[in-house]
C-alpha positions as protocol buffer text, in pm:
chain_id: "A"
residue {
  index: 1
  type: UNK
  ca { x: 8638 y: -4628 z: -859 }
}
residue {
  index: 2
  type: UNK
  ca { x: 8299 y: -4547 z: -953 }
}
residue {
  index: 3
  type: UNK
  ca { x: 8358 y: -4480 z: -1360 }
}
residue {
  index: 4
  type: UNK
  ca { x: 8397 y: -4743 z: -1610 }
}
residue {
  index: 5
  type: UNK
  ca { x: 8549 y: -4753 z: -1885 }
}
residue {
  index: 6
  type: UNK
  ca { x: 8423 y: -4694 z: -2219 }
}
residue {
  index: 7
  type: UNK
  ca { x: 8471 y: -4914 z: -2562 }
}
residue {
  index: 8
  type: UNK
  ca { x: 8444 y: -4772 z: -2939 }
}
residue {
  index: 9
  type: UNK
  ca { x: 8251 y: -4982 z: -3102 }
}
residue {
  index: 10
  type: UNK
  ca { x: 8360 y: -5093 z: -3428 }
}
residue {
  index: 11
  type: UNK
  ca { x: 8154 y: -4962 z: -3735 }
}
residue {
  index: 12
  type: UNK
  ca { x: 8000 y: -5122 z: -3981 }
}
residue {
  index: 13
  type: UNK
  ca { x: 8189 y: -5298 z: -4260 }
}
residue {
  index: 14
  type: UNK
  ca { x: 8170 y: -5068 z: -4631 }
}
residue {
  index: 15
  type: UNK
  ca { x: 7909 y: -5181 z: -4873 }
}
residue {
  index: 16
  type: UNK
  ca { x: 7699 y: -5335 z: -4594 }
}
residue {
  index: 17
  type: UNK
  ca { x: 7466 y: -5628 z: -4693 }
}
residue {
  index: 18
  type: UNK
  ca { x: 7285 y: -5570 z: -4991 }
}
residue {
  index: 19
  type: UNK
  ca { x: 7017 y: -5768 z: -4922 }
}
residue {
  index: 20
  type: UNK
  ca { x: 6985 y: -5565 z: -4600 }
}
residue {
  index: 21
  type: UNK
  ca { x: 6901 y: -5256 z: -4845 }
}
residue {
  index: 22
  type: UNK
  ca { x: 6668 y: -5407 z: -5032 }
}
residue {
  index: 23
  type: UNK
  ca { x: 6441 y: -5529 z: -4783 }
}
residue {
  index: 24
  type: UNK
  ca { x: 6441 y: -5174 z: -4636 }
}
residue {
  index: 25
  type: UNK
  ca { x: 6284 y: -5052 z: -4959 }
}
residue {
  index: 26
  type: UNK
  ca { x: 6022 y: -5327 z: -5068 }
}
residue {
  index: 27
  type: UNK
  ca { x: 5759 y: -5166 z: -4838 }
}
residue {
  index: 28
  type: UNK
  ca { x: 5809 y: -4834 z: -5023 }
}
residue {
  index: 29
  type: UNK
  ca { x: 5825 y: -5018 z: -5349 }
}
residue {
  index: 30
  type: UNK
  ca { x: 5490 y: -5185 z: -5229 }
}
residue {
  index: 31
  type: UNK
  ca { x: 5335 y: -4875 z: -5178 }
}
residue {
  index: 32
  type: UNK
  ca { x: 5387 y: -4755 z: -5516 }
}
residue {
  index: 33
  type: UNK
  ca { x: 5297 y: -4979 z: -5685 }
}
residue {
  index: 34
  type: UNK
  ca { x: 4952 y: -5018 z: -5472 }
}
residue {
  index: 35
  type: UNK
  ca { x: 4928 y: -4620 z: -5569 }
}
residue {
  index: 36
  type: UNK
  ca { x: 4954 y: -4646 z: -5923 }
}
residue {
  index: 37
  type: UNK
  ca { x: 4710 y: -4926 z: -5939 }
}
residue {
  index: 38
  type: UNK
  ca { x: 4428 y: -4790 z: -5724 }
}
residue {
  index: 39
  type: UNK
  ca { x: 4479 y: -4407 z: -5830 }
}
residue {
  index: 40
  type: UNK
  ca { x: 4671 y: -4307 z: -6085 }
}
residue {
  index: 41
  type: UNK
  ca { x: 4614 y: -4550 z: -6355 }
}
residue {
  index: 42
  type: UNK
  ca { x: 4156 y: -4505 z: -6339 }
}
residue {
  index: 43
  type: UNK
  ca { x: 4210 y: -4118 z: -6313 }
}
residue {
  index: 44
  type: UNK
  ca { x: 4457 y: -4175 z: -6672 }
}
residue {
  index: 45
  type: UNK
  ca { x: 4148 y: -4352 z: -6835 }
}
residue {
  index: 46
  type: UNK
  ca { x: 3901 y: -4152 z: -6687 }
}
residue {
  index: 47
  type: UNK
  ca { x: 4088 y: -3835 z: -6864 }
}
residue {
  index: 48
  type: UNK
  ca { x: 4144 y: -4035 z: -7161 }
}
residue {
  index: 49
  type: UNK
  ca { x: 3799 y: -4145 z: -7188 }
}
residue {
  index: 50
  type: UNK
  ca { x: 3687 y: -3749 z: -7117 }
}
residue {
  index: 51
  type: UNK
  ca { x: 3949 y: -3635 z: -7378 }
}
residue {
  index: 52
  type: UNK
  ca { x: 3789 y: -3898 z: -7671 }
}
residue {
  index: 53
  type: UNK
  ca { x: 3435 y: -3784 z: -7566 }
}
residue {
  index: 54
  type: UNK
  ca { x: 3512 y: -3444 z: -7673 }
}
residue {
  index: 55
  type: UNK
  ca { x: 3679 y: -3515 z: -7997 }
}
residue {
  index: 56
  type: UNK
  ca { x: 3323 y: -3685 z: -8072 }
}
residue {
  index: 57
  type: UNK
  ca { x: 3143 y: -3396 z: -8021 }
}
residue {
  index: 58
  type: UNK
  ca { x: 2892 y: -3322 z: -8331 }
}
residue {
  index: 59
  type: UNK
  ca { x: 2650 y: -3070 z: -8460 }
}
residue {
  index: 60
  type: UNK
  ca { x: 2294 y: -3204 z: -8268 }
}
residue {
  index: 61
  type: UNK
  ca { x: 2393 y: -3388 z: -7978 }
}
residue {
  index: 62
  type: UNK
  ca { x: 2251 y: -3311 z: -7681 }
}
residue {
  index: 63
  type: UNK
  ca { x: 2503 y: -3218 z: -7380 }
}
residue {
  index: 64
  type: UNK
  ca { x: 2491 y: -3131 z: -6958 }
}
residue {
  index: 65
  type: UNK
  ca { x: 2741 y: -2834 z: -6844 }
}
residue {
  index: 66
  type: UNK
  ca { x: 2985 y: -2896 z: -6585 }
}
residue {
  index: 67
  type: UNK
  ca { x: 2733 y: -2566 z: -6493 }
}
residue {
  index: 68
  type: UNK
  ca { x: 2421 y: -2770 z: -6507 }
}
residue {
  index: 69
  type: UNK
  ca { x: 2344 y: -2651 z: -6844 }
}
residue {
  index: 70
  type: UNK
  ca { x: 2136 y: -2889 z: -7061 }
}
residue {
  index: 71
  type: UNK
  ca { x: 2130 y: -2816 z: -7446 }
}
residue {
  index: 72
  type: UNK
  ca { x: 2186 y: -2924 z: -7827 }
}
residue {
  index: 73
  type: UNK
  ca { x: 2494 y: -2795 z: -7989 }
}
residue {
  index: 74
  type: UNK
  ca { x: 2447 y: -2606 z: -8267 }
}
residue {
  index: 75
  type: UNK
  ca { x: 2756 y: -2466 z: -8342 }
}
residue {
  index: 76
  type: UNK
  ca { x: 3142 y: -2656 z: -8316 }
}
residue {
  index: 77
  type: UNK
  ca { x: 3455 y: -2439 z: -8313 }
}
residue {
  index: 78
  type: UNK
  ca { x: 3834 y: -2573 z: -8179 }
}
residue {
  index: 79
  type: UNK
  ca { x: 3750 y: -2426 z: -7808 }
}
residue {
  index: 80
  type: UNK
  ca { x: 3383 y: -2295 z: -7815 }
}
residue {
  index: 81
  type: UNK
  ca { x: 3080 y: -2453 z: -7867 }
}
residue {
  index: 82
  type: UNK
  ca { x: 2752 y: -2266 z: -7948 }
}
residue {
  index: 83
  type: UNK
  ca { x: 2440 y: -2452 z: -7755 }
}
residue {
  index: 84
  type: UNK
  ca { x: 2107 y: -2425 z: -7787 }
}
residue {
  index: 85
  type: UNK
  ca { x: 1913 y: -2371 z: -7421 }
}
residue {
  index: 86
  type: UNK
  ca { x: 1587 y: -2288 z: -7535 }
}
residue {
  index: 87
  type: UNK
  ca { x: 1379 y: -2234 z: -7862 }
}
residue {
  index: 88
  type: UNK
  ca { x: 1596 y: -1958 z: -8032 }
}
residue {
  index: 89
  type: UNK
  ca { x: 1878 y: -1873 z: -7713 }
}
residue {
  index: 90
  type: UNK
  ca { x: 2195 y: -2011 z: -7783 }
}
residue {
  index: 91
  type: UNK
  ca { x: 2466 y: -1958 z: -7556 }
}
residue {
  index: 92
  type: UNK
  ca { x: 2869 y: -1998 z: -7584 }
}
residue {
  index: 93
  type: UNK
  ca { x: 3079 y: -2230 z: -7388 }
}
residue {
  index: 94
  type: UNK
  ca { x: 3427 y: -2385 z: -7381 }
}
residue {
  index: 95
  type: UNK
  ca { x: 3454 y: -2748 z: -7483 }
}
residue {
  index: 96
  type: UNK
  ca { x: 3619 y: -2851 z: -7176 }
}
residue {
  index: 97
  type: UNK
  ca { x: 3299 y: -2765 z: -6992 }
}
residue {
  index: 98
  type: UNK
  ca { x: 3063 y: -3027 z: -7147 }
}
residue {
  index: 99
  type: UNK
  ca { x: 3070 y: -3347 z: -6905 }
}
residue {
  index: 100
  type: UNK
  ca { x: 2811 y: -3538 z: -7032 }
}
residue {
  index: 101
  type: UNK
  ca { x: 2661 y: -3631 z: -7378 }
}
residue {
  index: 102
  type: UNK
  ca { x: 2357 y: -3730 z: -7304 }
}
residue {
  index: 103
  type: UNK
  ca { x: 2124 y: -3972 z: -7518 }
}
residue {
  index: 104
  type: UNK
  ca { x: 1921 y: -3834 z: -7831 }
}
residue {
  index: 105
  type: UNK
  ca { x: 1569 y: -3712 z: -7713 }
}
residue {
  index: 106
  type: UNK
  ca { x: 1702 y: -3674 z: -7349 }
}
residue {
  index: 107
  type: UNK
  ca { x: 1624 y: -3282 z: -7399 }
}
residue {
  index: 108
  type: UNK
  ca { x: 1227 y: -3161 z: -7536 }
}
């Protein structure tokens, strides 16, 4: 009296609509895309523009420190760099920790 009856519904058919699928995905497919164009491909040529900077590194150029460190290299090794801070101090750094070359006559 008071209870219906109830109906299985019939499932969908095997392979579904394949366009369907597709549309369900272009906003993630979107997003990617957006991604790699606004992040990941200026930090790539920011690193590869860090990573030809100090290949170029020579005996006499002037350099900044990720440390704040201004100076002249004096010496060039594969990992270690010898600069000069003052009139006769030299100190040792890595390579990886010059950011900056900085233009001849920056440092007096």
């Amino acid at each position: 009296m008071f209870i219906t009856s109830a109906f299985a519904q019939t499932a969908p058919a095997a392979g579904g609509d394949m366009m369907s699928s597709l549309t369900s995905m272009a906003p993630l497919v979107l997003m990617f895309v957006v991604l790699y164009f606004v992040m990941i491909r200026p930090q790539m040529k920011k690193q590869k523009e860090q990573r030809n900077m100090l290949a170029a590194l020579a005996k006499g150029d002037e350099v900044a420190t990720s440390g704040g460190v201004l100076g002249k290299i004096t010496k060039l090794g594969d990992s270690l760099l010898s600069v000069e801070i003052a009139s006769g101090v030299e100190v040792q750094v890595q390579r990886s920790a010059v950011v900056q070359v900085l233009p001849k006559g920056t440092i007096k």
